[in-house]
Each structure stands twice: as structure tokens, then as C-alpha cells.
C-alpha positions as CSV (number, residue, x, y, z in Angstrom):
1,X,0.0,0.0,0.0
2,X,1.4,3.5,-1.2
3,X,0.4,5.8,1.9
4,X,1.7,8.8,0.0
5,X,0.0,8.5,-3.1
6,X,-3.4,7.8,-0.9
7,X,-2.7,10.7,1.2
8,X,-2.0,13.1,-1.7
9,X,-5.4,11.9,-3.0
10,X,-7.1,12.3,-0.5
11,X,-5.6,15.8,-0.4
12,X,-7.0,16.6,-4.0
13,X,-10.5,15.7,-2.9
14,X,-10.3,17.8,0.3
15,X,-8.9,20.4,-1.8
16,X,-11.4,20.2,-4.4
17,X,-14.1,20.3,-1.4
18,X,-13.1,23.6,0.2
19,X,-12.6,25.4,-3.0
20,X,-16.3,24.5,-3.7
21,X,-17.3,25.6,-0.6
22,X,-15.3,28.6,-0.7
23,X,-17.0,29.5,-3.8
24,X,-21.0,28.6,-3.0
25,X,-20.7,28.6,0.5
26,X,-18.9,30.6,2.3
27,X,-18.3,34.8,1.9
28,X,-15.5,37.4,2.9
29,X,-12.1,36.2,4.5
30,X,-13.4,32.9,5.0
31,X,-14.5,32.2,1.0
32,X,-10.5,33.4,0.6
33,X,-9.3,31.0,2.9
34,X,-11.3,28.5,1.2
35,X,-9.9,29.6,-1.9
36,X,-6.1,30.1,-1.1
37,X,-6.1,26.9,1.0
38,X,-7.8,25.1,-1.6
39,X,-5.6,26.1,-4.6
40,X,-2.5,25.5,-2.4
41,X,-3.2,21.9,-1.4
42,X,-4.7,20.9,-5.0
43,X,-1.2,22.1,-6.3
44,X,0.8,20.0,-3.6
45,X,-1.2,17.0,-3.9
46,X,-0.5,16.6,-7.5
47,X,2.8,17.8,-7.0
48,X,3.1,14.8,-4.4
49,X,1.8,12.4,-6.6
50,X,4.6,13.3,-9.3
51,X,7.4,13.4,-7.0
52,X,6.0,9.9,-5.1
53,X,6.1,8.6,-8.7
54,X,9.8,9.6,-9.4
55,X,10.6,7.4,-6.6
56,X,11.2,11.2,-4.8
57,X,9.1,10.4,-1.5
58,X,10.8,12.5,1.1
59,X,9.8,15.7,-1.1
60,X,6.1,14.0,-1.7
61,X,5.3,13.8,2.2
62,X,6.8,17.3,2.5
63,X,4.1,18.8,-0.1
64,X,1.3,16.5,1.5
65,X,2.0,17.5,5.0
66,X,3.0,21.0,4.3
67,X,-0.4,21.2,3.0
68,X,-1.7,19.9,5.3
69,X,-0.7,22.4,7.9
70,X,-0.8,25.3,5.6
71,X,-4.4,24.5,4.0
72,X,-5.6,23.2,7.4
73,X,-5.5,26.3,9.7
74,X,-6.8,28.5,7.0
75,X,-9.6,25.9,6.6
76,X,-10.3,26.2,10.3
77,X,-10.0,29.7,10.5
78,X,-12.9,29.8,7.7
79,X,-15.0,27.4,9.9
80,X,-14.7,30.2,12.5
81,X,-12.0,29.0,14.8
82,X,-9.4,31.8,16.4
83,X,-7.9,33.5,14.0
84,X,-4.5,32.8,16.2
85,X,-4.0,29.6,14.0
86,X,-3.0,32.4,11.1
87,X,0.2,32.0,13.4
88,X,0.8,28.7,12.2
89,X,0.1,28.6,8.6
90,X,3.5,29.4,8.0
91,X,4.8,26.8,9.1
92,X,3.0,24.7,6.5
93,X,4.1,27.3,3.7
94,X,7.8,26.4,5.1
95,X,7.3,22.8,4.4
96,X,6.2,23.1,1.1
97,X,9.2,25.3,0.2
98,X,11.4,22.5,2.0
99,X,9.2,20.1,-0.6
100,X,10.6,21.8,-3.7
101,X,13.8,22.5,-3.2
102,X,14.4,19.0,-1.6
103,X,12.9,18.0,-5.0
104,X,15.0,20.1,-6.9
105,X,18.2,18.9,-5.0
106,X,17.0,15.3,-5.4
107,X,16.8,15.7,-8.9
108,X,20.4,17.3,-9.0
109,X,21.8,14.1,-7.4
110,X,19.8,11.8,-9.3
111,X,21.6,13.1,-12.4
């Protein structure tokens, strides 16, 4: 069983689900955070699946956790938790840069 390429899936969906709802059901900052969050995690997810598929998995649970983090708080934030978790999101933006330059590097050595 390939837990990265189910988790990056299942990333897509969740993806594909807040951007929906950030679009029909949800207004001001919180449609945005839909949005943003959304069209972050859709990006990483497929990027995940392309790097889990160049035998590049380090990077791939990177961009799937990054996500994760980065999506996530801006998805809570939208559902009307603390605004606080803001604090956080960065920290999920810093993973996904780790993602793609560990990919990049990987890619380097790989030749």
C-alpha cells in the first residue's frame, strides 16, 4: 500500500471540497481561505503524486504534510476557529518550500 499516493489523494478531494465551498458557501475572508487553502493543497497534492512517482518520497510527504498544515489552519480559521492559527500557517508554507527545493536537489543528485 502507497500511503503517500493515498494521502495526496485524498488531499485533492479535500482540496477540491473547500474550494467548492469557498466559492458557494462561504463569503468574505473565510471564502479566501477557502480559496487560497484550496488552490495550495490541490497544487501539492499533485505535485506529491509526481514526485511519489519519481521514486522522490521525502519531497512528496513534505508537499502533503505541508499542505496539510498550511491548508488546514486556513480551513479552520474559515470554519470560524481563532484567527490565532494564522500564526501557524506558516509553518506549513515552510514545508512546502522545504518540498521543492528538496525535490529540486533530489533531482540534481539523481543526475
Amino acid at each position: 500500500m502507497n500511503r503517500l499516493v493515498i494521502l495526496a489523494a485524498l488531499s485533492g478531494a479535500m482540496a477540491v471540497a473547500a474550494g467548492a465551498f469557498g466559492a458557494h458557501g462561504a463569503s468574505g475572508d473565510a471564502a479566501e481561505w477557502l480559496r487560497t487553502g484550496g488552490q495550495y493543497q490541490l497544487v501539492h497534492a499533485v505535485a506529491a503524486l509526481i514526485a511519489a512517482q519519481m521514486g522522490f518520497r521525502a519531497p512528496g510527504w513534505l508537499f502533503v504534510v505541508g499542505a496539510l498544515i498550511f491548508a488546514g489552519t486556513l480551513y479552520l480559521m474559515a470554519l470560524g476557529l481563532p484567527r490565532w492559527l494564522g500564526a501557524i500557517t506558516p509553518i506549513g508554507g515552510t514545508a512546502l518550500i522545504a518540498g521543492w527545493l528538496w525535490l529540486a536537489w533530489s533531482a540534481i543528485r539523481s543526475g
